[in-house]
N, C-alpha and C positions, 0 to 999 in steps of 0.2 A: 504494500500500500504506500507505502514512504515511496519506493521508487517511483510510484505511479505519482504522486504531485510533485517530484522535484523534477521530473521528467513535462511532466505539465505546466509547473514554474519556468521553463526553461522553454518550451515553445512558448509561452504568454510573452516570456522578456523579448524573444527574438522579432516575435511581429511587433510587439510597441516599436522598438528603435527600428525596426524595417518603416512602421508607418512614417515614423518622425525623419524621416528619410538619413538616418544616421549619420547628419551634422552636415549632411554637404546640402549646398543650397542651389537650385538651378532659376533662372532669372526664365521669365510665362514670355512666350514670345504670340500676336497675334496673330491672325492673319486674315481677320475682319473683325466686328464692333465698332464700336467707338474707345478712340484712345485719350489717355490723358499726358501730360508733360512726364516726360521720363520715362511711359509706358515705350517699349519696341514692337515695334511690329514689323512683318514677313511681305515685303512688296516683290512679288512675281513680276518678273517679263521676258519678253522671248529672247533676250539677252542674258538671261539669269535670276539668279531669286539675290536680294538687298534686306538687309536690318536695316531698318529706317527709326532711328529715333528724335523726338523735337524734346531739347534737354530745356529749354525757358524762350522766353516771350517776350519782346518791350517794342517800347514806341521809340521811333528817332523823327527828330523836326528834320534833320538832313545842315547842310551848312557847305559851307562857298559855294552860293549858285544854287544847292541844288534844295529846287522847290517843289515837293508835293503836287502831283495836279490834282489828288482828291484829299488833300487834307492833313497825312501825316505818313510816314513810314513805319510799317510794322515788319521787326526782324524777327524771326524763328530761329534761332539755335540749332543746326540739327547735325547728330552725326549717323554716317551708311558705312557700314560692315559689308562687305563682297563677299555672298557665295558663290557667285559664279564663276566657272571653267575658265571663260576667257579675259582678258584686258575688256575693260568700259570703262566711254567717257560718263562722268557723271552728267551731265548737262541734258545726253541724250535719253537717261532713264528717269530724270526725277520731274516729272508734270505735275508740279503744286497748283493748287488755284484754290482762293480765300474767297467765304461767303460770308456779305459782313449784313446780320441781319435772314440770314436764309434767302438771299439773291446772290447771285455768281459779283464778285466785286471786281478780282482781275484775275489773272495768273501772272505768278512771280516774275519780278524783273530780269531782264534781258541779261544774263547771264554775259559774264565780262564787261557790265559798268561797272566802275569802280566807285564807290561814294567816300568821304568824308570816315562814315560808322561803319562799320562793319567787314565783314571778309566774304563776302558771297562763293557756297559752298560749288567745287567744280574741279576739275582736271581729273585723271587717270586713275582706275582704281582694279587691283585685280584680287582674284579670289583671295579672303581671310586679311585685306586692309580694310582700316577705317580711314574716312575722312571727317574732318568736322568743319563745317561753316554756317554759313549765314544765308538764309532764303529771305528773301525782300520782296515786300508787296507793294506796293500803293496803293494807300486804303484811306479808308477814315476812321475816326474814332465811333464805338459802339459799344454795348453790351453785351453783344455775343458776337463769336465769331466761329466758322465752318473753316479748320482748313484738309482739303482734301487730297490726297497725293492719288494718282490713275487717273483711267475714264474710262470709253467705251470699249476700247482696244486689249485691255490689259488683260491677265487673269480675277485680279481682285483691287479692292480698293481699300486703300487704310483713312480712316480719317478721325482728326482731332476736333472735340467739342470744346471751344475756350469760352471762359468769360473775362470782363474786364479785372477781374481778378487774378487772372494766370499774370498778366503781362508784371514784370519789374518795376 
């Protein structure tokens, strides 16, 4: 009988720590929902699959020259992990576009302006690098914001629900 609960004690301990996953931690990756600041999500395309994460949020007024045509500049933070086989340019696979209000506001600026703030994220990336930059809208200020990464073309689509809250 003794052996029969220490032997019972002994599978009980092994599933607890099996459940508690025995100390190692793995980070949820998406690959649809809605996402939040810091969530990752899995953006497919027929160029490969991308971690796409958007790590914070702020406004910039912009400076020497450069002026808003709807109001303010909103940067996104974001860094892309490569799992794909081959070399990509970032530029080619990342189609952001911001709904400010639940209407299409723009898609991210033209990639290789340079401003004043920021580093707009872009160049070469291949399987297992990250890169980290900055996605630029031209928007205005609001209470919520839609940003989207895909569209019709893609396998799926990730997107982030903000409010005037997220931004710094």
């Amino acid at each position: 009988m003794k052996k029969f609960n220490l032997l019972s004690m002994l599978v009980l301990l092994i599933m607890v720590v099996s459940a508690c996953g025995g100390g190692s931690e793995e980070t949820a990756i998406s690959e649809d929902g809605v996402l939040k600041l810091g969530e990752t999500g899995l953006f497919k395309t027929d160029k490969g699959d991308f971690e796409v994460v958007l790590n914070d949020i702020r406004y910039e007024a912009g400076g020497d020259g450069e002026k808003s045509k709807r109001g303010t500049y909103i940067v996104a933070s974001a860094t892309v992990t490569s799992r794909s086989s081959q070399v990509v340019n970032i530029e080619d696979i990342l189609p952001f576009k911001i709904f400010v209000d639940e209407v299409v506001n723009w898609n991210n600026e033209t990639y290789g302006n340079e401003y004043s703030f920021g580093s707009q994220i872009g160049g070469e990336i291949k399987e297992g690098d990250s890169v980290n930059g900055d996605i630029i809208f031209d928007s205005r200020e609001s209470d919520s914001y839609t940003i989207i990464l895909g569209g019709k073309t893609n396998p799926n689509k990730l997107v982030w629900e903000l409010t005037a809250d997220d931004f710094k």
